[in-house]
C-alpha angles and dihedrals in degrees: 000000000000122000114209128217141198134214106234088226080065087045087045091060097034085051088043099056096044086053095054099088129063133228113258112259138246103314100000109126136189109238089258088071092042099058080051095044097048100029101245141127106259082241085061096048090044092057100047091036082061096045088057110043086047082056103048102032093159086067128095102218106141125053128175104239128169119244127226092283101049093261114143110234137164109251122193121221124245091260096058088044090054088047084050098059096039091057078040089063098037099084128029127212122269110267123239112283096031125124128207118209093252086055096047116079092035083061095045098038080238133133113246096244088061090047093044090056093035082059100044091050095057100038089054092053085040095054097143089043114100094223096138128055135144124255157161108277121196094277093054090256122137113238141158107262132199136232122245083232092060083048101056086050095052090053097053092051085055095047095046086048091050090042 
């Protein structure tokens, strides 16, 4: 078996580059921590994390830093952090039974114009009942969702017109 060997000047450059970066300061996390530390999908933080920093180009929120074990990484600052759990807050998820449009006439086997109307019908006879409100879907999108109680009402109105 063949033992290979290396020249230091090779270990000098290898050490050297290693070395190069820095270790992220106090409060500075990889997007790995701050799915954990908002309570979001890593989908959900990138895109947030990309709607912010299009729309403050002047900060400096994000660094390259390397991890514990030497691997570059990109790390985002406290205050984007802070940015990231307030929007995080802002919007709660759809509770169970609510239906977003998008959900809606593939529950019902209707086309969404039908739905769209339907919707617009009861909620107009319904006016001091709380059947729409936005919230979080699936995909972390905000979106008007409707209550299983507009639902109901919906499906009766396609069963009577099927009937």
């Amino acid at each position: 078996m063949l033992t290979v060997y290396y020249s230091p000047e090779l270990i000098s450059l290898l050490e050297d580059e290693v070395n190069k970066y820095e270790e992220a300061p106090e409060g500075w996390w990889n997007i790995k921590h701050v799915a954990k530390l908002v309570g979001k999908s890593r989908k959900w933080c990138f895109n947030m994390i990309s709607q912010f920093l299009d729309a403050n180009p002047d900060k400096d929120w994000q660094e390259e830093y390397s991890n514990k074990s030497g691997k570059l990484l990109t790390y985002y600052s406290p205050e984007l952090i802070a940015l990231l759990e307030k929007e995080a807050n802002k919007y709660e998820e759809a509770p169970e039974g609510w239906l977003n449009m998008g959900q809606i006439p593939e529950v019902l086997g209707k086309s969404r114009r039908w739905c769209e109307k339907k919707i617009k019908f009861i909620l107009e006879g319904n006016i001091d009942k709380n059947w729409q409100k936005e919230y979080l879907d699936k995909s972390t999108k905000v979106n008007f969702h409707y209550h299983s109680d507009l639902i109901k009402k919906l499906i009766e109105l396609r069963d009577q017109e099927d009937t």
